[in-house]
KEKE-3310 file (N, C-alpha, C; in steps of 0.2 Angstrom, whole numbers, plus 5000, padded with zeros to 4 digits):
npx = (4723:4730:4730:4738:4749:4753:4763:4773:4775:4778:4788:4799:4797:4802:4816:4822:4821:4830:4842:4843:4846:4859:4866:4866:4871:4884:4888:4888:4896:4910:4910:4911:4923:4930:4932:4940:4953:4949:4948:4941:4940:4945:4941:4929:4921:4921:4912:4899:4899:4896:4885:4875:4873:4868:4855:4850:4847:4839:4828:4825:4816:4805:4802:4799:4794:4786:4783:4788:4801:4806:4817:4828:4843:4845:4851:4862:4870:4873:4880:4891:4897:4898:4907:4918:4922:4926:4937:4945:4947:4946:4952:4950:4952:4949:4941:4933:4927:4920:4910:4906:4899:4889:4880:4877:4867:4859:4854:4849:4839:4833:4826:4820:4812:4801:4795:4789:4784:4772:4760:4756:4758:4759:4761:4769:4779:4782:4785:4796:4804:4804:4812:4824:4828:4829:4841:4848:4850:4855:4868:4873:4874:4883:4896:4907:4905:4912:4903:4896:4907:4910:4922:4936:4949:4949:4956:4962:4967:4972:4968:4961:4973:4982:4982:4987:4973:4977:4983:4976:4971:4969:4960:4949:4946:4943:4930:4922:4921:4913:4900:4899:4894:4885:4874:4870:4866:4854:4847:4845:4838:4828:4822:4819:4810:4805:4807:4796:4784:4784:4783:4770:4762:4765:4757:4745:4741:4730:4725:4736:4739:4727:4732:4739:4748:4762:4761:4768:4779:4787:4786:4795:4809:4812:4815:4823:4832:4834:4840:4853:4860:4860:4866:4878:4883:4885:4894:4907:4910:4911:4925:4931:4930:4936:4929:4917:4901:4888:4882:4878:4866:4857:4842:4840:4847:4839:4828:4837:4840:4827:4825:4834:4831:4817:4820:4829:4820:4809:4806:4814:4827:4841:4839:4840:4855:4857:4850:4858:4870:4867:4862:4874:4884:4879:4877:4893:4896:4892:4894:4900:4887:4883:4872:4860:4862:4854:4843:4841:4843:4830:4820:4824:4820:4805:4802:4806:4794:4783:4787:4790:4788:4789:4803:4820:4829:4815:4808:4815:4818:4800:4798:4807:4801:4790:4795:4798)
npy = (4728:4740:4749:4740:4743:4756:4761:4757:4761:4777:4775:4770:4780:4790:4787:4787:4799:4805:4800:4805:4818:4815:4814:4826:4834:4829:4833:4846:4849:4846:4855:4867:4863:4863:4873:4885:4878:4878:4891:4900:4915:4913:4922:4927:4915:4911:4923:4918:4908:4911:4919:4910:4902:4909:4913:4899:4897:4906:4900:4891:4895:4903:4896:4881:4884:4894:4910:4923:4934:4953:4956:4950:4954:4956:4949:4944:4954:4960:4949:4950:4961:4958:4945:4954:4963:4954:4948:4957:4968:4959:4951:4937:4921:4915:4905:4904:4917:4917:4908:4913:4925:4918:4913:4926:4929:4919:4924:4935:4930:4923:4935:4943:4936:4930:4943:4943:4933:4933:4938:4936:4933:4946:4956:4950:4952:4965:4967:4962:4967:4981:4978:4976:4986:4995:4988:4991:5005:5004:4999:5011:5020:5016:5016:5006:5001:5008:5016:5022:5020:5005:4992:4990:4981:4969:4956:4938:4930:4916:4898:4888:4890:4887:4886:4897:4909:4920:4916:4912:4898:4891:4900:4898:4884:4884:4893:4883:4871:4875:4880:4869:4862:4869:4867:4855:4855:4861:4854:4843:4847:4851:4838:4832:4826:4838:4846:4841:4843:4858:4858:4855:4866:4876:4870:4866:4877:4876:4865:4857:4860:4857:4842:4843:4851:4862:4877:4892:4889:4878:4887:4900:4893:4888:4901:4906:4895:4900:4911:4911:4902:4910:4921:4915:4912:4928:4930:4923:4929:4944:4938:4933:4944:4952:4965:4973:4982:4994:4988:4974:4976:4982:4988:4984:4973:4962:4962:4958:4942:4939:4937:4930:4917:4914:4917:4907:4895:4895:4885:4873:4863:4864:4876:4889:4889:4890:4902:4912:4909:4917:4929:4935:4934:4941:4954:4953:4956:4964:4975:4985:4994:5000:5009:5003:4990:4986:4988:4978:4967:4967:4969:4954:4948:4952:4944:4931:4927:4929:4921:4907:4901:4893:4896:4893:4880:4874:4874:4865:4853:4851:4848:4837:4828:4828:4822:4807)
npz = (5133:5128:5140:5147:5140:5137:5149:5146:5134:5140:5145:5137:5132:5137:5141:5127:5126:5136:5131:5118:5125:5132:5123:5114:5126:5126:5114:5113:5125:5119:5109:5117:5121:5112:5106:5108:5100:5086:5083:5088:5099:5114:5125:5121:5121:5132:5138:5132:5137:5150:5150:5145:5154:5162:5154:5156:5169:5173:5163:5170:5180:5173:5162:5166:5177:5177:5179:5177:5177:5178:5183:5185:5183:5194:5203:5192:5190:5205:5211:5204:5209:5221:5221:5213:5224:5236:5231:5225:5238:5250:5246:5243:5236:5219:5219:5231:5233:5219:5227:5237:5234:5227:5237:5240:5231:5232:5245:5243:5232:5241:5250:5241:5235:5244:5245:5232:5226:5232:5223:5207:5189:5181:5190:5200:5189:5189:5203:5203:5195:5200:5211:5206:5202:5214:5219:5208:5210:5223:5221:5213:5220:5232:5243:5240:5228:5216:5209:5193:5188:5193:5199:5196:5186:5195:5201:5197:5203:5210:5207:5219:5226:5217:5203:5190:5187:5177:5165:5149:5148:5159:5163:5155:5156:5169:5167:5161:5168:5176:5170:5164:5175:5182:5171:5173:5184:5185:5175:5182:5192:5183:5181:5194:5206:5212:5201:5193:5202:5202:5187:5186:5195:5185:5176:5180:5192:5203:5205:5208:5220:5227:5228:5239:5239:5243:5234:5234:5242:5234:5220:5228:5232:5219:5213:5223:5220:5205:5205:5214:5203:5192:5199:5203:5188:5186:5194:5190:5177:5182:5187:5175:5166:5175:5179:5186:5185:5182:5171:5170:5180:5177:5171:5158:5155:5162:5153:5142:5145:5145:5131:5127:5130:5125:5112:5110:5114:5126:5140:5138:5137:5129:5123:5130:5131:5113:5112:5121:5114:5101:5105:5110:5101:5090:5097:5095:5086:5077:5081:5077:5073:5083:5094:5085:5086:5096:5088:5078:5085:5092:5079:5077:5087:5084:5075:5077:5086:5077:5068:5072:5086:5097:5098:5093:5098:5100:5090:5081:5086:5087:5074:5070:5080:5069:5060:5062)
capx = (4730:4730:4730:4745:4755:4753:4766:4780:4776:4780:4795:4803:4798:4806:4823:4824:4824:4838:4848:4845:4848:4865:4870:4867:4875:4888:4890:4890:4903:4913:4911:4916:4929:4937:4931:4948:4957:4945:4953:4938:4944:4942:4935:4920:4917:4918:4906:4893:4895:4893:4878:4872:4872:4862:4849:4846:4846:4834:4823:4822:4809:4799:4799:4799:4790:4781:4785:4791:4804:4810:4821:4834:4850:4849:4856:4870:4876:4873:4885:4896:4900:4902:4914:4924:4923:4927:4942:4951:4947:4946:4958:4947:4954:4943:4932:4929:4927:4913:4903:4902:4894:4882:4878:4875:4862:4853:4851:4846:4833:4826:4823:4816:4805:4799:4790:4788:4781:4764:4760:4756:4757:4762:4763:4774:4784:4782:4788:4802:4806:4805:4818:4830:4828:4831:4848:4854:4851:4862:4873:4875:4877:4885:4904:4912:4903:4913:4898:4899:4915:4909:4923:4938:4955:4948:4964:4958:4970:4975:4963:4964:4980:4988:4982:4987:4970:4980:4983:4970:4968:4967:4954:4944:4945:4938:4923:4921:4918:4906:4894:4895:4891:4880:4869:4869:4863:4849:4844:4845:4832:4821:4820:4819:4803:4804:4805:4789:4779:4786:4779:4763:4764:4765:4752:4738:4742:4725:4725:4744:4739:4723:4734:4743:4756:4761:4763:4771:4784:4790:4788:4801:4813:4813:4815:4830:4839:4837:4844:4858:4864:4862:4873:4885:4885:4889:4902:4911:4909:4914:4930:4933:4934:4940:4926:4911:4898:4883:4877:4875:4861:4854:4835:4841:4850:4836:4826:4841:4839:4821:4825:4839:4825:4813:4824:4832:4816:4808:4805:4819:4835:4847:4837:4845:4862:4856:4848:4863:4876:4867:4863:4880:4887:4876:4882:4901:4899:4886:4895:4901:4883:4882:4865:4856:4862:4846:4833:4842:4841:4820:4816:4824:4815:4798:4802:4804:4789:4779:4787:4798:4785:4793:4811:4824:4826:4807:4805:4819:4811:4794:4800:4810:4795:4785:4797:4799)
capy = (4728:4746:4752:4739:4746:4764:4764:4754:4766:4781:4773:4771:4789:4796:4784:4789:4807:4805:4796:4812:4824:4814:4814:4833:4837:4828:4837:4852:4850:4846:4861:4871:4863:4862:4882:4888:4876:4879:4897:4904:4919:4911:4927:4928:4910:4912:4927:4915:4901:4914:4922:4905:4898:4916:4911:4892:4898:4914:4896:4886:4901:4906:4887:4875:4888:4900:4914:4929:4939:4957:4959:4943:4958:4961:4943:4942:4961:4960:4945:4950:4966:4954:4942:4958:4966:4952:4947:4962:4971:4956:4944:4928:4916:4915:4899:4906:4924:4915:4904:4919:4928:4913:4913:4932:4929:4913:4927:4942:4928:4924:4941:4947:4931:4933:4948:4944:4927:4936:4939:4933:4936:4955:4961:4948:4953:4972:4969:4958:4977:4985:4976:4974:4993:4998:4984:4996:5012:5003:4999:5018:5025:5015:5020:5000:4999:5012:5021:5025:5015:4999:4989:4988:4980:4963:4951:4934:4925:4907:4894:4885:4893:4883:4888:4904:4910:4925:4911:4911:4893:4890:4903:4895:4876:4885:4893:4878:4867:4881:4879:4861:4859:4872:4866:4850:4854:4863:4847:4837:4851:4849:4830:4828:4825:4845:4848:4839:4846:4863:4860:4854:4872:4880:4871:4870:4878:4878:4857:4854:4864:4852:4838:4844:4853:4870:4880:4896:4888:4875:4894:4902:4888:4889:4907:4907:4893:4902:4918:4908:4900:4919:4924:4912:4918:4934:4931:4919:4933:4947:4937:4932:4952:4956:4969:4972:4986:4996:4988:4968:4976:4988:4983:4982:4964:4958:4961:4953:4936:4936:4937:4924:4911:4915:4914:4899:4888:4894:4878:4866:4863:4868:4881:4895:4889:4892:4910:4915:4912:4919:4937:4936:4933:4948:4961:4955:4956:4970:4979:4994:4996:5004:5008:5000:4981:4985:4987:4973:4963:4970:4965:4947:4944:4949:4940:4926:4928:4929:4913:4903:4902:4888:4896:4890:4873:4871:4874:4859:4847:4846:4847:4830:4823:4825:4819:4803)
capz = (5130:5126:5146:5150:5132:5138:5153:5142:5128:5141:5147:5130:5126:5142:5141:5121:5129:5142:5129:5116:5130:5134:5115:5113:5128:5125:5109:5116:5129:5115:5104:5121:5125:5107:5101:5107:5096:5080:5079:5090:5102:5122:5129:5117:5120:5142:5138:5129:5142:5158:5148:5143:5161:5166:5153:5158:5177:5171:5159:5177:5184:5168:5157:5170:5183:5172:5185:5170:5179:5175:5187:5185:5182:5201:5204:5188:5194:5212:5214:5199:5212:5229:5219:5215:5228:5239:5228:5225:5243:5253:5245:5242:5229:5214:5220:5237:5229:5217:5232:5242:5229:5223:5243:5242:5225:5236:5252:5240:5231:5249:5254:5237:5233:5250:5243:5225:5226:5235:5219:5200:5184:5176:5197:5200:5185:5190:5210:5205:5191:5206:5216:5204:5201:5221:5220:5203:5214:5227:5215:5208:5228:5238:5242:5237:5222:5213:5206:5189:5186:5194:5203:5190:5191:5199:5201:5196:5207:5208:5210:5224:5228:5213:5196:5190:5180:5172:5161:5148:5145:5164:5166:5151:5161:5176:5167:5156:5173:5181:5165:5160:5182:5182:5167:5174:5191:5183:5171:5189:5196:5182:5181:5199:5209:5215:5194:5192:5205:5197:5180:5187:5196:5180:5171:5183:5202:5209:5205:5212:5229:5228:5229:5243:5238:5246:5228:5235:5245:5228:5219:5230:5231:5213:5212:5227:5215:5200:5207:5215:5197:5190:5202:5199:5180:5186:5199:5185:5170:5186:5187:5168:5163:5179:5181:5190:5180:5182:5165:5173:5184:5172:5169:5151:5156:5162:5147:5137:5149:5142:5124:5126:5132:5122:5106:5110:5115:5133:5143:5134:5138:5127:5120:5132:5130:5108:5113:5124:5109:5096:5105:5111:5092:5086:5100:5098:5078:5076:5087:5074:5073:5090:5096:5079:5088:5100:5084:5075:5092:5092:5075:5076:5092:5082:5069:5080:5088:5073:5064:5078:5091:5100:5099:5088:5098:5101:5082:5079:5092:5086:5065:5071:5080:5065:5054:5065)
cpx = (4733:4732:4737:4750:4757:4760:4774:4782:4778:4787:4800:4803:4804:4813:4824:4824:4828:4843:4849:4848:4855:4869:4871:4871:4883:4894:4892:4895:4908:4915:4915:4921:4935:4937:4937:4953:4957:4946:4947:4940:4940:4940:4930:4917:4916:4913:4899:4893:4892:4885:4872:4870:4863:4857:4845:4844:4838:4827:4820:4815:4806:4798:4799:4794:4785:4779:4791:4794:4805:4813:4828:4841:4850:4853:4864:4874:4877:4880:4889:4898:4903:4908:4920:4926:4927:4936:4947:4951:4949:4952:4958:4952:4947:4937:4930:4926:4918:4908:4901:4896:4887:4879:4874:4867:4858:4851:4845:4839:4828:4821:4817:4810:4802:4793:4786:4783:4773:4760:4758:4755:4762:4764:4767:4779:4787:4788:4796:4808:4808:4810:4825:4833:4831:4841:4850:4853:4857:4867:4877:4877:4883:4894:4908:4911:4909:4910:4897:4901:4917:4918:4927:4946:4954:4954:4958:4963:4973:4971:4966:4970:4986:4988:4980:4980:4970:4980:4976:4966:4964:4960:4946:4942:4940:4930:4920:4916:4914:4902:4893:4892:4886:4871:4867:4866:4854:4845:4842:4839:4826:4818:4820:4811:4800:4801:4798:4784:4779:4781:4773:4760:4760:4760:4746:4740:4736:4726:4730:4742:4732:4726:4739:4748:4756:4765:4770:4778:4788:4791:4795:4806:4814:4817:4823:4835:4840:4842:4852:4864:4863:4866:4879:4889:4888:4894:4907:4912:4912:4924:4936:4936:4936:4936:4919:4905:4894:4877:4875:4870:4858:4848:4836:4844:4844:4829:4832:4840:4832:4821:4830:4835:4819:4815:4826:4826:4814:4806:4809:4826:4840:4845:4840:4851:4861:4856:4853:4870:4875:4865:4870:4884:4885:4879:4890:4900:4897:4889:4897:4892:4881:4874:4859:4858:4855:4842:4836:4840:4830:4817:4818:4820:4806:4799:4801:4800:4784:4780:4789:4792:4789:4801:4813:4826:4820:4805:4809:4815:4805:4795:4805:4805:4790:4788:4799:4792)
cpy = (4735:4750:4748:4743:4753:4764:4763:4759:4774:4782:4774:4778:4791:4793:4788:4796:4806:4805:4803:4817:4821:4817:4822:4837:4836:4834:4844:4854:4849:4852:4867:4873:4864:4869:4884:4886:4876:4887:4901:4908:4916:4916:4927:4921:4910:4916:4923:4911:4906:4916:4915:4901:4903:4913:4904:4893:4902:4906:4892:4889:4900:4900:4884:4877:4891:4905:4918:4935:4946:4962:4954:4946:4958:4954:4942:4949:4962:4956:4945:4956:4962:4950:4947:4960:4961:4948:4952:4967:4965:4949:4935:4925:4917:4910:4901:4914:4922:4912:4909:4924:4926:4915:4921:4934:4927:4919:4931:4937:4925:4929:4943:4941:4930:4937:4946:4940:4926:4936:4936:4935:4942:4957:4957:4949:4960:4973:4966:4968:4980:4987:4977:4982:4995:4994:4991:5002:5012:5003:5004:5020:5022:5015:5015:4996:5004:5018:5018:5019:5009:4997:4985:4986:4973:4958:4945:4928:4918:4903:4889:4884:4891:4886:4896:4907:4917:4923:4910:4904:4888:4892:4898:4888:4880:4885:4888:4873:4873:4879:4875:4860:4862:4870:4860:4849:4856:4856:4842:4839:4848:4842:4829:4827:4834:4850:4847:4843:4855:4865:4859:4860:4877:4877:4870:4869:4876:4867:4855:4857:4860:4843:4838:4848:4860:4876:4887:4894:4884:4883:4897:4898:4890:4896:4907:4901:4896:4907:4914:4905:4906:4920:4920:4914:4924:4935:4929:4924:4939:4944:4934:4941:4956:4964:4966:4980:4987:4992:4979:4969:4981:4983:4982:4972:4962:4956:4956:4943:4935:4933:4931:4918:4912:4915:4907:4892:4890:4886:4872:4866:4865:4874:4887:4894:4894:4899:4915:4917:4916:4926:4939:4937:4940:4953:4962:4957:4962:4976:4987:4996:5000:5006:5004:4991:4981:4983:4980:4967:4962:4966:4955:4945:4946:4945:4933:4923:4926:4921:4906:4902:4900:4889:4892:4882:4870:4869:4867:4854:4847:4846:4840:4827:4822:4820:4809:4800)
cpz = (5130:5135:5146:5144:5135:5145:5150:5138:5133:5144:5143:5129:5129:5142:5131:5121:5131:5136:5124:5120:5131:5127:5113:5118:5128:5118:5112:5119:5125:5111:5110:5123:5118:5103:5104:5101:5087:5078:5082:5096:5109:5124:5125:5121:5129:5142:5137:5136:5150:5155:5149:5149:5164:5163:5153:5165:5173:5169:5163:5181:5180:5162:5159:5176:5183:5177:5178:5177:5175:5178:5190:5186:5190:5205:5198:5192:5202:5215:5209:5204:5219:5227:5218:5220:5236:5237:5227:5233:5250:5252:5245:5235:5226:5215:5226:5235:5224:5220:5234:5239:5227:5229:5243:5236:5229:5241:5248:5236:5237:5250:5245:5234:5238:5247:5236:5224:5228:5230:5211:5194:5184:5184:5197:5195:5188:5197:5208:5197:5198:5211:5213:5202:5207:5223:5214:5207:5220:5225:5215:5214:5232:5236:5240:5231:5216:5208:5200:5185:5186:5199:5195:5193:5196:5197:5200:5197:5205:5211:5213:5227:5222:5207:5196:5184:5176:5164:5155:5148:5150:5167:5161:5153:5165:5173:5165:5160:5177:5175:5165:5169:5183:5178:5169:5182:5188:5177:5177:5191:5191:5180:5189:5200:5211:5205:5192:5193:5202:5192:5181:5190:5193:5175:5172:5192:5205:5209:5209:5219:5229:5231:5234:5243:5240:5239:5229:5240:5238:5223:5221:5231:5224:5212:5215:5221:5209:5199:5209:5208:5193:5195:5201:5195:5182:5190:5196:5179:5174:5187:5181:5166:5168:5182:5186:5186:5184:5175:5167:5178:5184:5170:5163:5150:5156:5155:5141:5137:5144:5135:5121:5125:5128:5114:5104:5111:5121:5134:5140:5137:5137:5123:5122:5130:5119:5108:5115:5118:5104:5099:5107:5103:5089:5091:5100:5091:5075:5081:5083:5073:5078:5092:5091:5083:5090:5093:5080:5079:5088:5085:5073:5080:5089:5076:5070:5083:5085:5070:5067:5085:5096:5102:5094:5090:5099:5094:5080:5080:5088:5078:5067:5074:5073:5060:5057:5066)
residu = (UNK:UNK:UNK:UNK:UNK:UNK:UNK:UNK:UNK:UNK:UNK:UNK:UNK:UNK:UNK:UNK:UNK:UNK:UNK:UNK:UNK:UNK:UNK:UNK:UNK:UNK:UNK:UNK:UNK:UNK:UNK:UNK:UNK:UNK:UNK:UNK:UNK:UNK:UNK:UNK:UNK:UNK:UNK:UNK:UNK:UNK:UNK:UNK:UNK:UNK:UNK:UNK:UNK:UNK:UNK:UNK:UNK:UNK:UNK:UNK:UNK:UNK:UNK:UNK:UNK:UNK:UNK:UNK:UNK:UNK:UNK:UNK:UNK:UNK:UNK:UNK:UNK:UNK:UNK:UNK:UNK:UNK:UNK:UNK:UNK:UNK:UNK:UNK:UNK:UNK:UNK:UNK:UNK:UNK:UNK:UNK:UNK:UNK:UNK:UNK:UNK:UNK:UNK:UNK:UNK:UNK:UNK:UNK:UNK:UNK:UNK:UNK:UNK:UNK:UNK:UNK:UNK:UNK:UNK:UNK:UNK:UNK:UNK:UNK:UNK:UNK:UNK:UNK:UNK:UNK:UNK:UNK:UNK:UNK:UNK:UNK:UNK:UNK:UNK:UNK:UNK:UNK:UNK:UNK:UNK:UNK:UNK:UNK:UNK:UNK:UNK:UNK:UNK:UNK:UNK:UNK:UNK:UNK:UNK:UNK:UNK:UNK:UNK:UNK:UNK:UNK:UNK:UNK:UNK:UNK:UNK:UNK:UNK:UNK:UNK:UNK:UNK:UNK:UNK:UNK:UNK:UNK:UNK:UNK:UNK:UNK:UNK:UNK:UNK:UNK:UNK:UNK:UNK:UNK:UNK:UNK:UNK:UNK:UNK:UNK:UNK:UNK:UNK:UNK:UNK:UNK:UNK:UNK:UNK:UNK:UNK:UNK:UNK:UNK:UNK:UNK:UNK:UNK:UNK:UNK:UNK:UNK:UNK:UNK:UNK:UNK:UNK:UNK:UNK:UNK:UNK:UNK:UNK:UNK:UNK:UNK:UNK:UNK:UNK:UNK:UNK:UNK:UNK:UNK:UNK:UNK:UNK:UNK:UNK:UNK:UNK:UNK:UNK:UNK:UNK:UNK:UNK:UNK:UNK:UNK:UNK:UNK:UNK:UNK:UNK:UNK:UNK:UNK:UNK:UNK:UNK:UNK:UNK:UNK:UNK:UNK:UNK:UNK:UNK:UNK:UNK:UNK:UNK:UNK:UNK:UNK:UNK:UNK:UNK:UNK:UNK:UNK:UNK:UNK:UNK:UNK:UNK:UNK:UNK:UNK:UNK:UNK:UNK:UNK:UNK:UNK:UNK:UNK:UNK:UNK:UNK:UNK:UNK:UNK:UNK:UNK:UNK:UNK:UNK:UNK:UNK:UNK:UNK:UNK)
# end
């Protein structure tokens, strides 16, 4: 009785999941959608969502994949400079301006997970440093990056030739449906069959490659789509503030992406969205503190460390299991 009980009782778990997962994001689309009208400023809140996109993409590699980049900033800055750069010199509208770009993450995640993915562990963290290093040197030289000064003045056009997103509340719809499709493609990846074999991947490789599976090829899949929803974020955050920067592909980003996902709950769902607004909150609020934001930043993430293992939605999650 106990062997037949067990697939029903897994069934109930996993639908009594979905059905939380519908109700929280439901919530949350709500709050994103209704923070303009609640007296909170739309560009703080498009920054959260671009950021928050960057650290659920960045949560698909290293909590569903357990593959620790630190060198994720050379996809948000990479395709935050081709959306400008494509928009303001070439005259794309803002949704072909942003595909081009995401295409331009997908190629740059080919070539560099190509290389990376040889690799495990700390070296794979080191090569994917490496890369992201040699994209900001590009970056800093090349003659239609602007240097320096980045790629400023980016026109942010009219979507699909119709909507003006000069407009702030237009531009806020745009990002709003980039995130909620964005976060939803990513819940699709890691509930599919491809997500499975993923986390089986990550929690024992040598067994899933016994059972046939070619590891290093589901790896760089993985990889090329996280890079591609990082670029996203940055081609969408590129065309919100109308720049393009040196500091979206400064190895410091990608340290930030870590701290986001690691605060919020590595490997959970909404836990990056969690992580993303609340480093974002502290650097728009903390900001007269000028270099003191970082150690503030440092001693919350030890703090977090020490008390929070799980992150702040990991730590909720299982304090609701217990209490159930």
């Amino acid at each position: 009785m106990a062997t037949a009980s067990t697939p029903v009782t897994a069934a109930a778990k996993a639908t009594d999941a979905a059905r939380t997962h519908r109700i929280v994001f439901l919530i949350m689309a709500a709050f994103f959608a209704l923070a303009p009208l609640m007296g909170i400023y739309p560009v703080f809140m498009m920054k959260v969502m671009c950021f928050a996109l960057f650290a659920c993409a960045f949560n698909l590699l290293l909590g569903f994949g357990g593959l620790l980049s630190f060198g994720h900033a050379m996809f948000l800055g990479g395709a935050g400079y081709a959306a400008a750069h494509s928009a303001k010199v070439w005259g794309l509208t803002p949704e072909l301006a942003i595909i081009f770009a995401t295409l331009c993450a997908a190629i740059l995640g080919w070539v560099t997970g190509k290389l990376a993915i040889r690799r495990q562990g700390i070296y794979f963290a080191m090569i994917t440093l490496a890369l992201a290093q040699m994209v900001f040197f590009f970056s800093l030289q090349a003659p239609f990056t602007g240097g320096e000064d980045g790629i400023q003045a980016v026109p942010r056009g009219r979507l699909f030739g119709l909507i003006d997103l000069s407009n702030v509340n237009a531009m806020y719809g745009f990002v709003l449906a980039i995130f909620l499709g964005g976060f939803l493609l990513i819940y699709r990846i890691i509930h599919s069959p491809f997500g499975q074999v993923l986390k089986a991947i990550r929690e024992n490789e040598p067994r899933t490659i016994s059972l046939g599976y070619d590891a290093d090829k589901f790896k760089l899949y993985a990889y090329i789509l996280s890079g591609a929803l990082s670029g996203l974020a940055g081609a969408t955050k590129a065309i919100v503030f109308q720049l393009a920067s040196l500091t979206d592909v400064h190895w410091g980003m990608s340290g930030e992406v870590v701290l986001m996902t690691l605060l919020g709950g590595m490997g959970t769902i909404f836990g990056p969205v969690v992580g993303a607004a609340v480093i974002v909150t502290m650097q728009n609020y903390l900001a007269q503190l000028g270099a003191w934001v970082t150690v503030v930043q440092g001693v919350i993430f030890v703090i977090c460390v020490l008390l929070f293992r799980r992150g702040i939605i990991g730590e909720i999650g299982a304090a609701l299991k217990k209490s159930l």
